[in-house]
C-alpha positions, 0 to 999 in steps of 0.5 A, a space after each residue: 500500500 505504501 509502496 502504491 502511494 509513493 509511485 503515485 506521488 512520484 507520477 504526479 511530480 513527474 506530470 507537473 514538471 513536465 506542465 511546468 517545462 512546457 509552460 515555462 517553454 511557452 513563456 519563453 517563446 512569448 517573451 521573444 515574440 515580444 521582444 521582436 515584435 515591430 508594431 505596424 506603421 502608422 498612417 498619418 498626413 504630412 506637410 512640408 515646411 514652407 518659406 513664405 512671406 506674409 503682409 507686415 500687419 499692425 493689430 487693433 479692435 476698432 468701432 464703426 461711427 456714421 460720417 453723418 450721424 444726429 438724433 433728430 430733435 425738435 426746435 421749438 413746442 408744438 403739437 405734431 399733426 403729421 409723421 410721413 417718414 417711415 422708420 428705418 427708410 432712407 431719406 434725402 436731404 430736405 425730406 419732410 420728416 414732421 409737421 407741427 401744428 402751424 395754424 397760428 401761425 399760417 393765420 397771421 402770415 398773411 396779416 404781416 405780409 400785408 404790413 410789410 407790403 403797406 411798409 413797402 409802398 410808404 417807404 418808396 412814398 417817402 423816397 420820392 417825397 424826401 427827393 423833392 424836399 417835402 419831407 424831412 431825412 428823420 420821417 424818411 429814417 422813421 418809415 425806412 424802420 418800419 418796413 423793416 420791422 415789418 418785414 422782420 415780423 413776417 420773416 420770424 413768422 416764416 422761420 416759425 413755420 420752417 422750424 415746425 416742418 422738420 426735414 433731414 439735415 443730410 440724406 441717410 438712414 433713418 432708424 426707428 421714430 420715438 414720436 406719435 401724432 397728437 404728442 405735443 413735444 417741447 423743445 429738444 424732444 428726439 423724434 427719430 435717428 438719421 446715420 449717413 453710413 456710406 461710407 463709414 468711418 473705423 476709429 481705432 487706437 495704436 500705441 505710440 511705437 507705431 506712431 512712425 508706421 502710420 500715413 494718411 491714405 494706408 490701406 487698412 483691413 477691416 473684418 467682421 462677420 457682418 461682411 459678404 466677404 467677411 473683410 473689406 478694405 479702406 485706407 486711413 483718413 485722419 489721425 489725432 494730433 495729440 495722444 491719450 496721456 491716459 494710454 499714450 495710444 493714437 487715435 486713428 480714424 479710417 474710411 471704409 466703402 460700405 454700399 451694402 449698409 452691412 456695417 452699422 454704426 457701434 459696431 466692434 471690429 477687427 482692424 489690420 493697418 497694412 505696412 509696405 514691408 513683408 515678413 520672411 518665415 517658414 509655416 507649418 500647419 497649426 494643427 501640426 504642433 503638439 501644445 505644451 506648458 514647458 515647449 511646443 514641438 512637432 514630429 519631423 519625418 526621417 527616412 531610416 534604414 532598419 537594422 534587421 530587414 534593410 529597408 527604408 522605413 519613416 520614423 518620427 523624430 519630435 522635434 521642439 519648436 519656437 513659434 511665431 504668430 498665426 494666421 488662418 489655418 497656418 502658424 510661423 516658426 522662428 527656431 526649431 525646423 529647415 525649409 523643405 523638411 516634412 511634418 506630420 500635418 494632423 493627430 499629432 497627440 497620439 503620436 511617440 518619437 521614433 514611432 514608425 508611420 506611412 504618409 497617406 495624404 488622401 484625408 489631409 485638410 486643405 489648409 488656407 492663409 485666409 480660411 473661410 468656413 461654410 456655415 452649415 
């Protein structure tokens, strides 16, 4: 019985070292599968960097103010009895925009014209009667006074009468009325805006360093979204011969062309003054760096050659970077990368240096200078 026993202890040694052999040659062979295991390449897009030159800008944030623009306000009380504008419409200059209640007015015109006509006749009586002696120069003085009293008394009456027909100053837009028939208003009460906004004005500030850069009739770039276009271009028409003391930054004030009326006055925009000089720099894709706290960098695609098989293949190579401004879809590099040199263009976050890649450039975006996406 014993001896049973221990043969089946020794049998079972025997089987579990023989697992364990087999085990411990299957972990070996793992572990060297492993350890020469290549993983596949990766598909990326590329771009080359690029030596480009792009226009010398100075940057503001500017406001739009009408050339001509006044709330419409009347000049004297009265009731209004007419309102023939229509609000937000254009107007020319002249246009009637209210009529006051002048009947009183109106009743004592004639009455005054007729003392001036009376005025009239006994002045030239007067006249003739002095030329012939008759009369003394003190009674010609005294009719020649009053005639033209007289005619300052119907003047007056006109000119009350003018006041309470309100036209437009100057041809422009109108905004919307604050006034209703029947209202009677005092004097100063705001009956409607006008704002002539073609063309307009962009007031903006630079500060003092780049007081030597501006001249009168410089192109200057205005962007909004308001604009077909999304920019439109003017030139600079005025400056201010003083700073602020507050900023020491210039007042600058240009003039855009804007037939559309999409540009209103108050509005914000973004203001780009053109200088005659342009910047020579390498770009690269803006979705090509990899943004980091300590250093922004990319990955450079190298051609090597492998140690095992003797093919050339690509492998990344990060690369640290010194960026410079961006614009569009495009960003200058100061230090970091040599023209004709080929980054990886897009997906760069889950990429590792040394990582082997093959460049499929079928998806790459079509980057732009002056992107301008489809709103959809």
């Amino acid at each position: 019985m014993t001896r049973k026993i221990i043969l089946t202890l020794v049998g079972v040694l025997l089987l579990a070292a023989l697992i364990g052999g087999i085990k411990a040659l299957q972990i070996r062979k793992m572990i060297d599968a492993g350890a020469n295991f290549a993983p596949p390449p990766v598909t990326v897009t590329s771009a080359v960097v690029a030596a480009d030159s792009w226009e010398a800008l100075l940057f503001a944030v500017g406001s739009l103010e009408a050339v001509q623009g006044v709330m419409v306000a009347a000049e004297s009380p009265g009731k209004v009895v007419e309102i023939p504008f229509v609000s937000g419409k254009r107007v020319g200059k002249g246009d009637l925009l209210l009529q006051q209640d002048v009947s009183t007015e109106t009743a004592q015109l004639p009455g005054a014209e007729a003392a001036v006509s009376l005025a009239r006749s006994n002045l030239k009586r007067s006249g003739n009667l002095l030329a012939e002696k008759f009369i003394s120069q003190a009674e010609y003085d005294a009719a020649f006074a009053n005639f033209r009293e007289a005619a300052a008394a119907a003047d007056n009456l006109r000119a009350v009468i003018a006041k309470k027909s309100i036209r437009a100053p100057f041809s422009g837009r109108l905004g919307i009325r604050q006034v209703d028939v029947g209202q009677v208003l005092k004097e100063g009460d705001p009956i409607v805006s006008l704002q002539d906004v073609d063309p307009i004005f962009v007031n903006f500030y630079l500060p003092q360093q780049n007081l030597a850069e501006i001249r009168i009739g410089q192109t200057i770039r205005v962007t909004s979204s308001t604009l077909p276009q999304g920019f439109a271009e003017g030139e600079i028409t005025a400056t201010n011969p003083q700073l602020d003391a507050a900023t020491r930054n210039l007042r600058i004030q240009g003039t855009l062309e804007n037939p559309d009326e999409v540009l209103r006055p108050g509005m914000y925009v973004d203001v780009a003054v053109l200088l005659p000089d342009r910047l020579p720099l390498l770009t690269i894709p803006a979705t090509a760096v990899l943004y980091a706290p300590y250093s922004d960098s990319v990955f450079v695609i190298e051609e090597k050659t492998d140690e095992k098989s003797g093919e050339s293949v690509k492998v990344l190579r990060q690369q640290f970077v010194t960026l410079g401004e961006k614009r569009g879809d495009f960003v200058a590099v100061k230090e970091g990368l040599k023209e004709g040199e080929t980054v990886v263009s897009t997906g760069v976050f889950k990429l590792r240096n040394g990582q082997a890649v093959t460049i499929d450039n079928t998806l790459n975006p079509d980057f732009k200078l002056a992107p301008r996406p489809e709103n959809k």
